[in-house]
C-alpha positions as CSV (number, residue, x, y, z in Angstrom):
1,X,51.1,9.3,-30.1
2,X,50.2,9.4,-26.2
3,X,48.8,5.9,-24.6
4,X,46.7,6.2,-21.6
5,X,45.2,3.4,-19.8
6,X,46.7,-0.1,-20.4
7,X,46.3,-2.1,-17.5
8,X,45.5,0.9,-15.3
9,X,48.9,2.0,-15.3
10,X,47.9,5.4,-16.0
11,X,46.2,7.6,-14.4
12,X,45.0,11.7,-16.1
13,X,45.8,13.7,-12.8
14,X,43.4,16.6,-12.3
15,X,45.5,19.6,-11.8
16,X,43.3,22.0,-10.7
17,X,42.6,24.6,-13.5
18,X,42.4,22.7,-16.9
19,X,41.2,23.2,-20.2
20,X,37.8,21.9,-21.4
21,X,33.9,22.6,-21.6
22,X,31.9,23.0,-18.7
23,X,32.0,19.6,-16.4
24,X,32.2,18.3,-13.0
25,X,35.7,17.1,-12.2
26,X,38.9,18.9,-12.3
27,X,40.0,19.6,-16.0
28,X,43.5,20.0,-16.8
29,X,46.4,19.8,-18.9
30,X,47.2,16.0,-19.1
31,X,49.9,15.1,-17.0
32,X,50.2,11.8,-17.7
33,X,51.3,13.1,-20.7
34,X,54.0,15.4,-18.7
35,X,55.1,13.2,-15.5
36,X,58.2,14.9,-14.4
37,X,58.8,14.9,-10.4
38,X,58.0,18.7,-10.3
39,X,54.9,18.8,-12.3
40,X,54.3,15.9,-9.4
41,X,55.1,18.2,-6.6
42,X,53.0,21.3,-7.8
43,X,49.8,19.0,-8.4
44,X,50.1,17.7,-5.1
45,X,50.5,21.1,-3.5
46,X,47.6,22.2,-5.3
47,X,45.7,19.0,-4.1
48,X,46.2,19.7,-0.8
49,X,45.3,23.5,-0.9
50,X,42.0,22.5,-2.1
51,X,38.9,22.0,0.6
52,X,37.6,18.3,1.4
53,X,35.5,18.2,-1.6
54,X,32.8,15.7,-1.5
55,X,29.4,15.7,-3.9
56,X,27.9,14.0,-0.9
57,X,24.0,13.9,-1.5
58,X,23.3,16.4,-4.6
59,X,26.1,17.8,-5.5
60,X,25.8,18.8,-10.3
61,X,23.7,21.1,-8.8
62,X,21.4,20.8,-6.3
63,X,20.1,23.9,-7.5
64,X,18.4,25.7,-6.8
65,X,19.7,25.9,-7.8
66,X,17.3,23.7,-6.4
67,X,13.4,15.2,11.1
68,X,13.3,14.0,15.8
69,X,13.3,11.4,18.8
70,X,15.2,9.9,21.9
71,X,17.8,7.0,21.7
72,X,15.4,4.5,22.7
73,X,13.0,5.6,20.1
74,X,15.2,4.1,17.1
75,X,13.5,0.7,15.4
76,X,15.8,-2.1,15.5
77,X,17.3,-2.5,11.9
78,X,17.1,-5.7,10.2
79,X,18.9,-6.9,7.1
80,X,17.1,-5.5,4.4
81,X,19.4,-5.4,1.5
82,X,18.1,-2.2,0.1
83,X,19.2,1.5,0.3
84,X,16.5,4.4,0.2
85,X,17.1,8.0,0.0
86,X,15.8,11.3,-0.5
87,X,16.8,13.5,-3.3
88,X,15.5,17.0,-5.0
89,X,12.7,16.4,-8.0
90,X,12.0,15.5,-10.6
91,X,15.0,13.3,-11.7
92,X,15.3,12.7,-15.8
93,X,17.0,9.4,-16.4
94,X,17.3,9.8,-20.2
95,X,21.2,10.5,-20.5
96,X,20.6,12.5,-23.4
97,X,18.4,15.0,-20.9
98,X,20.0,14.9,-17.4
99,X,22.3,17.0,-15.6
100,X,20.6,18.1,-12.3
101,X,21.9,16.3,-9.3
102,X,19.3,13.9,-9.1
103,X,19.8,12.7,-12.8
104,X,23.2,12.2,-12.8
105,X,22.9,10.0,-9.4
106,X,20.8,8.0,-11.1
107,X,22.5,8.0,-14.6
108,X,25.7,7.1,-13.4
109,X,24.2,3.6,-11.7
110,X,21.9,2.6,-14.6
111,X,24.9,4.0,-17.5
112,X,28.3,3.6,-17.7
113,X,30.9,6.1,-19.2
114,X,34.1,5.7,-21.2
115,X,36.3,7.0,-18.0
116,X,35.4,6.9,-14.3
117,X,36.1,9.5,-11.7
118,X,38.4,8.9,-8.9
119,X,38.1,10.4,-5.3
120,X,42.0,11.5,-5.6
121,X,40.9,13.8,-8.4
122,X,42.0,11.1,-11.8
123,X,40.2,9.3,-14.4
124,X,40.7,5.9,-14.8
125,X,39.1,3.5,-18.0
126,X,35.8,2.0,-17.5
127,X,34.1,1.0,-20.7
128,X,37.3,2.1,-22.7
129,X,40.6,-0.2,-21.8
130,X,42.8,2.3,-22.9
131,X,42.7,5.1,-25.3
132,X,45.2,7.1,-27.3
133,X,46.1,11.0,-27.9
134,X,47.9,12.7,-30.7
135,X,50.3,15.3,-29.9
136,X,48.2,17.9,-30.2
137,X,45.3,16.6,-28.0
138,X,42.8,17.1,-30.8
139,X,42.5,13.4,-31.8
140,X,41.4,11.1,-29.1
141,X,40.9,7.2,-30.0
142,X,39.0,4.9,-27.6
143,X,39.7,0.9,-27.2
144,X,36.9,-0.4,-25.9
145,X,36.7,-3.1,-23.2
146,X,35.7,-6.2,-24.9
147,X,33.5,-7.7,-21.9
148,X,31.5,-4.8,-21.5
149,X,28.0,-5.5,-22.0
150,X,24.1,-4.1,-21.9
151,X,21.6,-5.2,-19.5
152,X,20.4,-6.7,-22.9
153,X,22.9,-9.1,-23.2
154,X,24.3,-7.0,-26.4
155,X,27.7,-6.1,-26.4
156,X,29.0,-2.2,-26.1
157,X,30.5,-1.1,-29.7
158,X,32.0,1.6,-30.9
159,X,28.7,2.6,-33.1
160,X,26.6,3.0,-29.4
161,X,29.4,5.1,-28.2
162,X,28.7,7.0,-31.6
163,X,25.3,6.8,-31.2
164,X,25.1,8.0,-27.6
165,X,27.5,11.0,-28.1
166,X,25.8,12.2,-31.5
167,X,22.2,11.9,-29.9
168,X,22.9,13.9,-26.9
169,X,24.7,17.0,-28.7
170,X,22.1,16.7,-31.5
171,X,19.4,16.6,-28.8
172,X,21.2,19.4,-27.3
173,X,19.8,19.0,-23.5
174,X,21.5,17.6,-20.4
175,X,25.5,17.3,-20.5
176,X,25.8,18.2,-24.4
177,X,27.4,21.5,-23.2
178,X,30.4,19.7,-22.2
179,X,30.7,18.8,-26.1
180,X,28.9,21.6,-28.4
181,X,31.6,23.9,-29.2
182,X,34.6,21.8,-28.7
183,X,33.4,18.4,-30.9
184,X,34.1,18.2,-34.7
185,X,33.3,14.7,-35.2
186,X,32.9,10.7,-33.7
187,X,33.5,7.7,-35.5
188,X,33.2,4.3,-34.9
189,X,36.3,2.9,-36.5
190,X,35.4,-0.7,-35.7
191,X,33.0,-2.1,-33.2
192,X,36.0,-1.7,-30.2
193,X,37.6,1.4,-31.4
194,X,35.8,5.2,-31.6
195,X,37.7,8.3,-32.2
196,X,36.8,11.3,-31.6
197,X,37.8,14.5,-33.5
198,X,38.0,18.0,-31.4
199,X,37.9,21.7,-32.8
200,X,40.4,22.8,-30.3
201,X,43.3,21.4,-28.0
202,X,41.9,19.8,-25.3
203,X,44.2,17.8,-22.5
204,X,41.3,16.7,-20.1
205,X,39.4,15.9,-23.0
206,X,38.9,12.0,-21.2
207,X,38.0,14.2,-18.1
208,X,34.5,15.6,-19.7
209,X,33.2,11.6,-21.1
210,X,32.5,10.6,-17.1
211,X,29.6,12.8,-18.5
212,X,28.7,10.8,-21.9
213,X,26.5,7.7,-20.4
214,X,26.7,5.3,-23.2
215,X,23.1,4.2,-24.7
216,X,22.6,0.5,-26.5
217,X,21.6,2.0,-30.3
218,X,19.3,-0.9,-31.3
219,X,17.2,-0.7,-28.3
220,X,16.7,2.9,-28.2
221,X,15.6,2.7,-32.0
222,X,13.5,0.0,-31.4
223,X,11.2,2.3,-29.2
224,X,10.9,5.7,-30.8
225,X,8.0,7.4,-30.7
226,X,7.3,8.1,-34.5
227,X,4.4,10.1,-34.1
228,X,6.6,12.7,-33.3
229,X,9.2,14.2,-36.3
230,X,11.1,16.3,-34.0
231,X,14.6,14.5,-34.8
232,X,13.5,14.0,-38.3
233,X,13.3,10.1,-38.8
234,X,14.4,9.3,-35.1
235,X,11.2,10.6,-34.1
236,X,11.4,11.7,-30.4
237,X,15.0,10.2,-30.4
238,X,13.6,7.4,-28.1
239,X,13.0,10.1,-25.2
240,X,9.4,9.3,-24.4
241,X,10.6,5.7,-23.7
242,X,13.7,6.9,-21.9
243,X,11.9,8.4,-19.2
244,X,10.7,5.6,-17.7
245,X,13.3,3.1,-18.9
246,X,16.9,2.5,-19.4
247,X,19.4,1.3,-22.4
248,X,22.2,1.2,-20.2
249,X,25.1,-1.3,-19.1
250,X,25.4,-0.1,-15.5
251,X,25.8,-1.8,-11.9
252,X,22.0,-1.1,-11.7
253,X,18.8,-0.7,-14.0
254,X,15.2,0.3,-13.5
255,X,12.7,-1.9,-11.9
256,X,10.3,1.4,-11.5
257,X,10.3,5.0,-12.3
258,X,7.5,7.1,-11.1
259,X,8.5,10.3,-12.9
260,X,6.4,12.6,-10.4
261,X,8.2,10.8,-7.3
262,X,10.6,8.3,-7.2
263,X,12.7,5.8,-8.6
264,X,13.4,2.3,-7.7
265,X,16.8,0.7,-9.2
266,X,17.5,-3.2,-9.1
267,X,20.9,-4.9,-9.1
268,X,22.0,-5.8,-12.4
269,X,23.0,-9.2,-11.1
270,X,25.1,-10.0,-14.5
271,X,26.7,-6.8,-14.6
272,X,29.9,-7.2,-17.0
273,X,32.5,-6.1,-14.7
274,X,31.4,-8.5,-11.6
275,X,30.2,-8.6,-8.3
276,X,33.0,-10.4,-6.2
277,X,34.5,-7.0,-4.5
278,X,31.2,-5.6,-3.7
279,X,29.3,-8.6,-1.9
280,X,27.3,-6.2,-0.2
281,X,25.7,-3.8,-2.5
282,X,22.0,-3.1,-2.2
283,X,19.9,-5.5,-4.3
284,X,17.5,-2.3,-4.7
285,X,18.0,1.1,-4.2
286,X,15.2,3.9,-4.7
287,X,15.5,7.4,-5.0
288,X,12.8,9.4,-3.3
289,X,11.6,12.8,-3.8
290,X,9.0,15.5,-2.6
291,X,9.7,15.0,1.0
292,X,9.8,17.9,2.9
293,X,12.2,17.6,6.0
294,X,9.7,16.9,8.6
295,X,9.2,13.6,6.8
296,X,12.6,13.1,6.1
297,X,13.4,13.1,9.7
298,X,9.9,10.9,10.8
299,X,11.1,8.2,8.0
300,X,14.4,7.9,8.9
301,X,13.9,7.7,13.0
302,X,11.7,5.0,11.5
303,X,13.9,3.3,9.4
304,X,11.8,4.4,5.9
305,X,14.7,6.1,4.8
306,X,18.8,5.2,5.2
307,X,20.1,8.5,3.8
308,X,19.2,12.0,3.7
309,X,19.7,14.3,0.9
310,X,22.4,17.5,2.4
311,X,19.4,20.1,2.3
312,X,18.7,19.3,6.2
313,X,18.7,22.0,8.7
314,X,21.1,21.6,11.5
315,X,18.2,21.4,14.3
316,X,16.6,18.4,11.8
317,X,20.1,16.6,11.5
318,X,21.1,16.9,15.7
319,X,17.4,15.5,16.2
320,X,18.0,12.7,14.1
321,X,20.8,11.6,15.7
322,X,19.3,10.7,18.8
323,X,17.9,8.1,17.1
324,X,19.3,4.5,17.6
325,X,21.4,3.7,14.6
326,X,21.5,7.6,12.9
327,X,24.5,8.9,12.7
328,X,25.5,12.5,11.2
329,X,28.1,13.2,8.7
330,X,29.7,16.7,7.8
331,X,31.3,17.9,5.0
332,X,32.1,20.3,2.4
333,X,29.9,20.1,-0.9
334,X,32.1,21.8,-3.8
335,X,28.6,23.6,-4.2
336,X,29.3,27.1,-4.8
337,X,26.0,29.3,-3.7
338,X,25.0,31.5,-5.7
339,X,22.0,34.3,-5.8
340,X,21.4,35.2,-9.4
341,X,20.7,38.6,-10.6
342,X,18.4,39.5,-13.4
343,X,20.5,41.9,-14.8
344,X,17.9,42.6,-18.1
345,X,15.4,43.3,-15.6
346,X,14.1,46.8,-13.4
347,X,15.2,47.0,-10.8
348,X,18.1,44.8,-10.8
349,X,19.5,45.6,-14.1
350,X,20.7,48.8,-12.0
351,X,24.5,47.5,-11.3
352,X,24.3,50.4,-8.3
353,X,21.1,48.1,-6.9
354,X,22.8,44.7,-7.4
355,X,26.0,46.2,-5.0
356,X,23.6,47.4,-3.2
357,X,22.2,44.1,-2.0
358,X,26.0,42.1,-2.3
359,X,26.5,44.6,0.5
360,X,23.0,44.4,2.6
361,X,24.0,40.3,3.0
362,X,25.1,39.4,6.5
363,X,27.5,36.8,4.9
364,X,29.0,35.7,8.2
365,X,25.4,34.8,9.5
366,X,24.6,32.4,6.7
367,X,28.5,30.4,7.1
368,X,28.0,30.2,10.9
369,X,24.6,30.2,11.2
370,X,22.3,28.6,8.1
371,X,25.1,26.7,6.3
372,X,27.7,25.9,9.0
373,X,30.6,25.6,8.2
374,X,30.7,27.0,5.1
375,X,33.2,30.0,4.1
376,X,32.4,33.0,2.2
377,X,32.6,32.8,-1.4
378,X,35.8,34.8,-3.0
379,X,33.7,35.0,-6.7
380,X,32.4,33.3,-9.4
381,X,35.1,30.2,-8.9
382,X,35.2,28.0,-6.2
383,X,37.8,28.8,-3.7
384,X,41.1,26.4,-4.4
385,X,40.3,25.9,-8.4
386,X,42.2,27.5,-10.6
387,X,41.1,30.5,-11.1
388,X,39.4,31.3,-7.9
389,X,40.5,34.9,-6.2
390,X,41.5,35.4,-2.9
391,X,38.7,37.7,-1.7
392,X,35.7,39.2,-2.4
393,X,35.6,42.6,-1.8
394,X,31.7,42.5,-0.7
395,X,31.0,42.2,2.9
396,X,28.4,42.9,5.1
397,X,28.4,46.8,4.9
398,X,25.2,48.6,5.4
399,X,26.8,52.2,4.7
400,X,28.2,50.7,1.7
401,X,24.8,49.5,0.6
402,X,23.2,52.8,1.2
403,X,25.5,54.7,-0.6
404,X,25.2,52.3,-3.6
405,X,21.7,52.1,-3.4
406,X,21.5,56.2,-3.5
407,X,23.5,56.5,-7.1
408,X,20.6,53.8,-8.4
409,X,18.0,55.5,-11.1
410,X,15.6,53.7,-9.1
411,X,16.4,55.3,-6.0
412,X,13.1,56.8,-5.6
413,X,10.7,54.5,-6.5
414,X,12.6,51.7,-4.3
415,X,12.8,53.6,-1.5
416,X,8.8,54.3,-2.0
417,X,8.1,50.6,-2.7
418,X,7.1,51.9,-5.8
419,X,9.2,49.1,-7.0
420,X,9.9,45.9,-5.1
421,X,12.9,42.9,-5.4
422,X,11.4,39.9,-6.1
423,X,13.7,36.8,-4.9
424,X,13.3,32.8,-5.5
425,X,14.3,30.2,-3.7
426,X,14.0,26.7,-4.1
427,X,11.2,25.2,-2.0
428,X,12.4,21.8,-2.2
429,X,15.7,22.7,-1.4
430,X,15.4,22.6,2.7
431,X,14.7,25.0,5.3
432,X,18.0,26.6,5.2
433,X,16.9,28.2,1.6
434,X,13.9,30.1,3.4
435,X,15.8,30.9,6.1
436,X,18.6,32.3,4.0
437,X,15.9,34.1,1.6
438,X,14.7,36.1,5.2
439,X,17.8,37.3,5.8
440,X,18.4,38.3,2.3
441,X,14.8,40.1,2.9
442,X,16.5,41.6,6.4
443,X,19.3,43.2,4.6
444,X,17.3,44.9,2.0
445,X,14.7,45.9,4.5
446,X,17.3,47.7,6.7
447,X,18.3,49.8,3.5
448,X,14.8,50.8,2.8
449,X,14.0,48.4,0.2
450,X,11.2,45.8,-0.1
451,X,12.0,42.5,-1.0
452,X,9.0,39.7,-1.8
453,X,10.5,36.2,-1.2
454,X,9.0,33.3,-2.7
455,X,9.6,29.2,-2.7
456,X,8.9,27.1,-5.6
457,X,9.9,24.1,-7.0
458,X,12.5,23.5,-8.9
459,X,10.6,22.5,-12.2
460,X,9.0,26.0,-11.6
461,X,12.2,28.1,-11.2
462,X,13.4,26.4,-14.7
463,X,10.4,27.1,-16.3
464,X,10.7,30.7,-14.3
465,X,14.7,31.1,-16.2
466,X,13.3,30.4,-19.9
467,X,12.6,34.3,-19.9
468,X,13.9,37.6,-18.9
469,X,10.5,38.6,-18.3
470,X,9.6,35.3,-16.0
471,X,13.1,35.2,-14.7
472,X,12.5,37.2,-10.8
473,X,15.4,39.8,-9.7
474,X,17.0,37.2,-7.4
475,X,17.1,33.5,-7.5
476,X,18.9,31.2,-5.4
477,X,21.0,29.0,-7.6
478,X,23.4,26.3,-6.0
479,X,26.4,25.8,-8.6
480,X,28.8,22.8,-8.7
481,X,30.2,22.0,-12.0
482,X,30.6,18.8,-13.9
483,X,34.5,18.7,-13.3
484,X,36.0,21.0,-11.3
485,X,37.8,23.6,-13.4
486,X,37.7,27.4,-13.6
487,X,36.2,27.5,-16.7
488,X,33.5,25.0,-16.2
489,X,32.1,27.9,-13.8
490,X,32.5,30.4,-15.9
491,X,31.4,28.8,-18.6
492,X,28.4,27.5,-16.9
493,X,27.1,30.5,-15.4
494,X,28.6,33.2,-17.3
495,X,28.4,32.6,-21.3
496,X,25.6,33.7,-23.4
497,X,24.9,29.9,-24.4
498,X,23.5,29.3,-20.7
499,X,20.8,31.7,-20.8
500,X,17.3,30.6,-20.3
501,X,18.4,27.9,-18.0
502,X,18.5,27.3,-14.4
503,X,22.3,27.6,-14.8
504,X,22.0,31.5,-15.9
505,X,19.4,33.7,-14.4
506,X,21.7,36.8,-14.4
507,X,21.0,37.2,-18.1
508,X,24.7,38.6,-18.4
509,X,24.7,38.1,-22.8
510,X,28.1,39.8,-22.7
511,X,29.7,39.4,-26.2
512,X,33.0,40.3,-24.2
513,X,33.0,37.8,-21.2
514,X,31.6,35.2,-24.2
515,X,34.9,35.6,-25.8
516,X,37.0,36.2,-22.7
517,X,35.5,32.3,-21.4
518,X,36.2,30.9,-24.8
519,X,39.3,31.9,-25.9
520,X,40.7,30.9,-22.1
521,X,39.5,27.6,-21.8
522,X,41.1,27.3,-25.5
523,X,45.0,28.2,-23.6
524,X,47.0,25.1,-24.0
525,X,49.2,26.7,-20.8
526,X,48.5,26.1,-17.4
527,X,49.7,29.1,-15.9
528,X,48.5,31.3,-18.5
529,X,44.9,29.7,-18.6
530,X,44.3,30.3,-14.7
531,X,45.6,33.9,-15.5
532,X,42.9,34.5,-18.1
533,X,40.7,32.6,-15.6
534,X,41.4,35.1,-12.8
535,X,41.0,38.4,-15.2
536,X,37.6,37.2,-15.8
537,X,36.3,36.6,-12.3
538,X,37.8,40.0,-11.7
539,X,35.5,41.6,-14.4
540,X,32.4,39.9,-13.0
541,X,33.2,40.6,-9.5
542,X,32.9,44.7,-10.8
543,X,30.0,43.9,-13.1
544,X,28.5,41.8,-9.9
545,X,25.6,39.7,-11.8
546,X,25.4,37.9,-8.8
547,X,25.6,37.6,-5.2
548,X,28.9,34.8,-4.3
549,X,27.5,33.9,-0.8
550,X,29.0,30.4,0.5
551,X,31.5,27.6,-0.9
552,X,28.9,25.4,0.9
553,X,29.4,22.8,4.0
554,X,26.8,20.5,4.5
555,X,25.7,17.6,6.8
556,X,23.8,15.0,6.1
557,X,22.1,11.9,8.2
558,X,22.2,8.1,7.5
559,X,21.4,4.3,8.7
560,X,24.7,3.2,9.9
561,X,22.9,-0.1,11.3
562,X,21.7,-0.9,7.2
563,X,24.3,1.3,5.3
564,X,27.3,-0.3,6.8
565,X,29.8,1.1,4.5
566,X,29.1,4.4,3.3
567,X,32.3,5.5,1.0
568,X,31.9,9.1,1.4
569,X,31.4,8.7,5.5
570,X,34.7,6.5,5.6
571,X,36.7,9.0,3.7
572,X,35.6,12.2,5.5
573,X,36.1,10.3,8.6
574,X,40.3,9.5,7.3
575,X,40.7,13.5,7.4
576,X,42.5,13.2,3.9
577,X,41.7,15.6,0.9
578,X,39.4,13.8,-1.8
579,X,37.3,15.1,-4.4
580,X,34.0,13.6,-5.3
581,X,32.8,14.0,-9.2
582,X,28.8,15.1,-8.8
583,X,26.7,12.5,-8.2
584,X,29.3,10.0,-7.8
585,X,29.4,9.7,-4.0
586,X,25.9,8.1,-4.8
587,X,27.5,5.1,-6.8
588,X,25.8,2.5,-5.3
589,X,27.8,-0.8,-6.4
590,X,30.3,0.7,-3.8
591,X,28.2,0.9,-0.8
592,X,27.7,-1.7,1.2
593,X,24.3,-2.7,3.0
594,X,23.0,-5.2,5.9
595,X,21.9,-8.3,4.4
């Protein structure tokens, strides 16, 4: 029996390319579990071959996935104690329905997990003290930290940890992906021990609960919404309530949620774990939405807003800088962008018309141009995760695109405009979308086809994905997984089980790559695991159910006069290698604010 976590002692390293369900951080073998000086030596090579990722302002998935002024025209900043910031909408708070970027921002400060990310890619206890693994990784018991508390007062127990984890996969919404397939069974042992019982070997298994956000049991039940039998005798499961309030024992919890535009958080001032070490954390923070980047950049030369979201164009982001006190931040997302294929659907379901337009994409444009800084996406895994390929054999080629285009069935009527490519992007997702959507439309247009671009909301484009037949040939879709592991992106954009979602608008429904995802995320080895991982990108980079544009850079604009410590600013600026779990660049206890 394995012990991980007394006294933080121990740390699960994130080796990039581990086993496990789709997620956001790094999955891998636990080496805790195998600390020998070379295993040491090839995670830190690894580390340091991967980009500076960051989650800096919607990372899960901003999908798609989905502003000017002179220096003297800043407003003097005075101590307000607060944070605002801009975000993509709607956000879902309920932990049992979030995943998007803008739910798991605000999840993660109302909630807290069994295990916490760390920026140098580990997990470290947070409600659990410790926890313990048999030797086949299959049998994973939690000790619960004692002091932990709700915003109630209440204690944390095993039986909400039950509770939480059983309502969310029964519910089977938000995160549950991460536990579907690979959960047999939780049990509360006692009221500060839970164990959890797996269907497979899993060694980052501590890696995917950053996701579970733990829910106080007697409060949810206490406001079900009976009228409703859709969970049988749980009623609605609490969700109704949920949306507009929390049951968490986070740093913060909800003073107001306006569920069609923002969401204002207040310290939780007797938060179990303390406030010494964070003095000067905002008292409120709220989470704005709907604002289209002209605003952004009015409220934030105005002091309205303290940090933008990473959708800003780069002309937006230089103009606010010349305001007194704005200062401009660039980085690398871990957002892998993606345009999704319909490949159930005429014309696209043609794979000569979806090489076609992979090769009618100026990809050099959009990295040096739209989103700069950004390097050209090698597949379906982002670059430096295991994995990832080296290259991707589609480039910028309009010969190549012609020549495709001409062995298409549709040949004819697309070259008529009998028959048209429709394309989504995400409206709410910042200029750059459009802008990349028109050159998309270039591309295509220089090859003799017509392309009809269109921006909608996000809500729309999920609504849009519930259907082949709603689903458009092309839609923009901004990936970045819970954890960063080759299977989480395979998983999450590739297997049958994500269909109908924003997640998978290809509609691939291959039984083969179904199997192929499972059965490699199942491989206890390393070695052998990434091997399986790289086969598989290799058969969707032939099958091409999508266009791999960018591994995404980004840059985004803040208050240094209010924000004045910004984590994610401080550790881009020290030029060392960190990885940022989704949404947790966001975690607002660490930020620190002008009183």
């Amino acid at each position: 029996m394995q012990h991980v976590g007394e006294d933080f002692g121990q740390k699960i390293r994130l080796v990039p390319g581990g086993f496990g369900e789709t997620g956001y951080m790094k999955e891998s073998r636990n080496s805790c579990c195998r600390n020998d000086d070379n295993k040491e030596r090839i995670m830190k090579k690894k580390f340091k071959k991967l980009l500076a990722v960051v989650t800096a302002a919607a990372m899960l998935v901003s999908l798609s996935a989905c502003g000017g002024g002179d220096k003297d025209s800043g407003t003097e900043t005075k101590g307000k104690d607060s944070v605002t910031f801009n975000i993509d909408w709607p956000a879902a708070i309920d932990p049992g329905v979030g995943s998007k970027s803008a739910d798991t921002i605000a999840m993660l400060n109302l909630y807290d997990s069994l295990t916490y990310p760390n920026t140098d890619g580990s997990v470290e206890p947070l409600l659990a003290e410790k926890w313990d693994v048999n030797d086949s990784s299959t049998e994973y018991t939690f000790h619960l930290n004692k002091d932990a508390k709700f915003h109630s007062g209440n204690p944390v127990k095993a039986s909400d940890v039950k509770f939480s984890m059983d309502r969310l996969v029964t519910m089977g919404e938000g995160y549950a992906y991460l536990f579907t397939d690979l959960l047999k069974s939780t049990e509360a042992v006692d009221d500060q021990t839970v164990k959890f019982t797996l269907n497979s070997s899993s060694g980052t298994f501590p890696n995917m609960l950053i996701r579970l956000y733990v829910l106080e049991e007697d409060l949810v039940m206490k406001n079900l919404d009976t009228s409703k039998d859709t969970y049988g005798d749980k009623g609605d499961y609490g969700k109704k309530w949920l949306q507009t309030n929390d049951a968490g024992s986070g740093p913060y919890k909800v003073k107001e949620m306006r569920t069609e535009d923002s969401l204002t958080m207040e310290k939780n001032e007797d938060y179990w774990q303390g406030w010494d070490e964070y003095a000067g954390a905002p008292t409120t923070a709220v989470m704005m939405g709907n604002l289209d980047g002209t605003t952004v950049r009015t409220m934030i030369t105005r002091n309205e807003l303290d940090l933008t979201d990473d959708t800003q164009t780069n002309e937006s982001l230089e103009a606010m800088t010349k305001a007194d006190g704005v200062e401009l931040v660039r980085t690398q997302t871990g957002n892998n962008f993606n345009i999704a294929l319909n490949t159930k659907s005429a014309p696209t379901d043609d794979i000569h018309v979806r090489k076609a337009m992979a090769y009618a994409l100026d990809y050099d444009q959009v990295c040096e141009s739209i989103y700069q800084g950004s390097t050209k996406a090698t597949g379906p895994i982002l670059a430096g995760i295991a994995g990832s390929l080296d290259s991707n054999p589609y480039a910028y080629d309009l010969d190549k695109a012609k020549a495709e285009l001409k062995q298409s069935k549709y040949y004819d009527d697309l070259i008529s405009g009998k028959k048209k490519i429709t394309l989504t992007y995400c409206s709410e997702g910042g200029d750059n979308q459009e802008k990349l959507a028109l050159l998309m439309q270039s591309g295509l247009d220089k090859i003799g086809v017509t392309c009809e671009i269109a921006g909608k909301p996000f809500a729309t484009m999920m609504t849009d994905a519930a259907t082949v037949e709603t689903t458009p040939n092309a839609a923009f879709v901004v990936f970045a997984g819970p954890h960063l592991d080759g299977g989480v992106f395979l998983k999450s954009r590739y297997h049958s089980s994500s269909c109908g979602s924003w997640e998978q608008m290809e509609w691939l429904q291959s039984d083969k790559i179904d199997k192929e995802i499972t059965d490699a995320m199942a491989i206890a080895d390393e070695k052998e695991r990434t091997a399986a991982y790289e086969k598989i990108s290799e058969e969707l980079i032939d099958l091409c159910p999508t266009i791999w544009v960018a591994d995404t850079a980004s840059g985004f604009a803040y208050r240094s006069d209010n924000i004045v410590k910004l984590p994610v600013a401080e550790k881009f600026a020290s030029g060392e290698p960190f990885v940022y779990a989704g949404g947790y660049s966001y975690y607002l206890r660490e930020f620190e604010v002008k009183k």
